[in-house]
C-alpha positions in Angstrom: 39.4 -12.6 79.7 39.5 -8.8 80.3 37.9 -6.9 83.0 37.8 -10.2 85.5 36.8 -8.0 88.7 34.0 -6.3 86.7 32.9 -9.5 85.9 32.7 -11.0 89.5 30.9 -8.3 90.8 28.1 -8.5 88.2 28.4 -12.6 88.4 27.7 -12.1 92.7 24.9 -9.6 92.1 23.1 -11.4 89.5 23.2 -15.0 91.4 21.3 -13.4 94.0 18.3 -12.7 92.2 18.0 -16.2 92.1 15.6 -17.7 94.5 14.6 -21.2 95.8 11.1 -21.3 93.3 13.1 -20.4 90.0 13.6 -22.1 87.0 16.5 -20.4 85.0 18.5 -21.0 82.1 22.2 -20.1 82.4 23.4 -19.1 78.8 27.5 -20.1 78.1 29.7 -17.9 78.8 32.8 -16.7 81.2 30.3 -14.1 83.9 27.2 -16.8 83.3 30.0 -19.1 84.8 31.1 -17.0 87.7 27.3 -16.7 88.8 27.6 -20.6 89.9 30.5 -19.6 92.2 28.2 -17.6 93.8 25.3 -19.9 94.1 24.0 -21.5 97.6 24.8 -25.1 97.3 21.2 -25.4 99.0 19.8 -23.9 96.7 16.2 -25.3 95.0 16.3 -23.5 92.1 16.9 -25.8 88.9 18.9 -25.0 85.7 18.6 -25.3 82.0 22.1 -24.1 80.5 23.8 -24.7 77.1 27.2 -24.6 78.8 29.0 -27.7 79.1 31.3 -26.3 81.5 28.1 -24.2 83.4 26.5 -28.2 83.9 29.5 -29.8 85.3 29.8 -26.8 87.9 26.1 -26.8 88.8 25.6 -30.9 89.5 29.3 -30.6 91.2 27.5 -28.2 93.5 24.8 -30.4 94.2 22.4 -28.4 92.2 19.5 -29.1 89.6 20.9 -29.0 86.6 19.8 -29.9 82.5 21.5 -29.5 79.6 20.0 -28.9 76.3 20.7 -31.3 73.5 21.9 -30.2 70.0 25.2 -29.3 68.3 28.6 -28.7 70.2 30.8 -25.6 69.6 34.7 -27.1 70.5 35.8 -23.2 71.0 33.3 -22.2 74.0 31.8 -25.8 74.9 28.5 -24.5 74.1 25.7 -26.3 72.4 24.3 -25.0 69.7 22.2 -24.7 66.6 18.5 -25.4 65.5 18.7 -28.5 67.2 18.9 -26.6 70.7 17.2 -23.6 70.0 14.1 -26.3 69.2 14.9 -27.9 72.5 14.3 -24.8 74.2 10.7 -24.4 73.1 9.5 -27.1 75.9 10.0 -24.9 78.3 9.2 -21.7 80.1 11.9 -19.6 82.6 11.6 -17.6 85.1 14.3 -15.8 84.8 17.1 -16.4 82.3 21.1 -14.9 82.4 23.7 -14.2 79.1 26.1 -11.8 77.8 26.5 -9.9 75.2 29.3 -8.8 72.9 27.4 -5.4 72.3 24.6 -3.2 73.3 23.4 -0.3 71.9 19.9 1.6 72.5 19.2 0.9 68.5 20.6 -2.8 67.4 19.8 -3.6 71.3 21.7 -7.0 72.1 24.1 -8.2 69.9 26.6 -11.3 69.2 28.9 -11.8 66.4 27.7 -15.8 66.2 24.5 -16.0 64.2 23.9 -19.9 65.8 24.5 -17.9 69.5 22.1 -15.2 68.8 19.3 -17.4 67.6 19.7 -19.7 71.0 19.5 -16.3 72.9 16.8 -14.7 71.3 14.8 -17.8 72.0 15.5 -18.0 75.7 14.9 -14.5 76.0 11.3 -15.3 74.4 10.7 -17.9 76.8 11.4 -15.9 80.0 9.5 -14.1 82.3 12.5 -12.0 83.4 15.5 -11.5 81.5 19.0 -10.2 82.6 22.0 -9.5 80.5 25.3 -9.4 82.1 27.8 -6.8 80.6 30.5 -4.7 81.9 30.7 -1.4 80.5 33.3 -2.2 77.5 30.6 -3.9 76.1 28.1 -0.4 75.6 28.0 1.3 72.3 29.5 -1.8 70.3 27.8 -3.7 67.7 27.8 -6.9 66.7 26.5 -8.6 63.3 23.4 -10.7 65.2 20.5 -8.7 67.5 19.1 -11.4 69.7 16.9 -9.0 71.5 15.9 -5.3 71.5 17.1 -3.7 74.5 13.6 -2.8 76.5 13.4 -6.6 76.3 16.1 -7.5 79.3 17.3 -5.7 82.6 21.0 -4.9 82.0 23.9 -5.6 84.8 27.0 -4.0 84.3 29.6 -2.5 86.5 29.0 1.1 85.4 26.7 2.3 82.8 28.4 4.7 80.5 25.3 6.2 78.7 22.4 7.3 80.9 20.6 6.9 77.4 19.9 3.4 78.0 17.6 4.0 81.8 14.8 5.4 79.2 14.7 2.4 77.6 14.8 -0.9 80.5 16.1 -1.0 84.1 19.8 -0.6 84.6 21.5 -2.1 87.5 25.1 -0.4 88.3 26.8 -2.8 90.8 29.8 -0.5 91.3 26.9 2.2 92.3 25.8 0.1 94.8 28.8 -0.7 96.3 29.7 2.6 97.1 26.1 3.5 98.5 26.6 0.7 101.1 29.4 2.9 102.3 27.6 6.2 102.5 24.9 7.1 105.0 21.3 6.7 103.5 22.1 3.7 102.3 18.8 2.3 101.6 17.6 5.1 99.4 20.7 4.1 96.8 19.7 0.3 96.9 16.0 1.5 95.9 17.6 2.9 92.7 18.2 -0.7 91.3 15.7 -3.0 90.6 14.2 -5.2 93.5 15.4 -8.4 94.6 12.3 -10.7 93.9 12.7 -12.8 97.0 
């Protein structure tokens, strides 16, 4: 897949917003997957996920994990469909984490898979807190499905290519931060992002 550094350093950043008392669902998909690298084995937290693959890793890391039931997609190894998207109505996140193929301050969150985008829009209805993981490639694209309107999820990305979107939800910039960890006045660049909830 393209941009694979990108992609790590939103995966690191977004596992650790994830704390012991959570209960989060891990959407399929390739950075959803590098957040369970990053993931303390100890952690409490437990999982709901789609992602066949995203299952496997979790239990193989001795964490909490379910998988929702429904129809299997050979391509991705997600499960999908009405089946699932009912499945998800039983419960209630605390946080949830997905990609998406485009974002734009208009169509907000979009996916060219309508069965993809329904599952999404539901987990993002049934969230407390939702994050979408994107690097910048993926702003000012559209896709055919909107599974959510941008104020309705925090964005991670690696570097935010339209300051357009800040007037509309909270943008984290992991690159940003990196760099402010090397410059004096550190703190004052970390209280630019949004807060760790720990």
């Amino acid at each position: 897949t393209k941009n694979i550094s990108e992609k790590e350093r939103i995966a690191k950043y977004a596992a650790g917003l994830i704390d012991d008392s959570d209960f989060v669902f891990l959407a399929a998909g390739t950075t959803t997957e590098k957040m369970i690298d990053y993931l303390d084995s100890k952690l409490k937290a437990s999982f709901v996920t789609n992602g066949i693959v995203h299952a496997k890793k979790l239990i193989s890391k001795g964490l909490r994990a379910y998988i929702i039931g429904g129809q299997l997609k050979l391509s991705t190894e997600a499960v999908i469909g009405a089946v699932a998207v009912n499945n998800l109505k039983q419960y209630n996140f605390t946080k949830s984490f997905m990609g998406a193929n485009g974002i734009t301050v208009s169509q907000g969150f979009t996916t060219p898979d309508t069965e993809e985008g329904l599952l999404k829009a539901e987990a993002v209805n049934r969230s407390y807190m939702s994050y979408v993981l994107a690097d910048h490639s993926k702003f000012n694209r559209v896709f055919s499905v909107t599974f959510a309107p941008v104020e309705k999820a925090c964005i991670i990305t690696d570097n935010l290519p339209n300051p357009e979107f800040r007037k509309h939800t909270v943008v984290k910039e992991v690159e940003a931060d990196l760099y402010c960890y090397l410059q004096p006045g550190a703190r004052l660049c970390r209280a630019n992002g949004f807060p760790h909830t720990g």
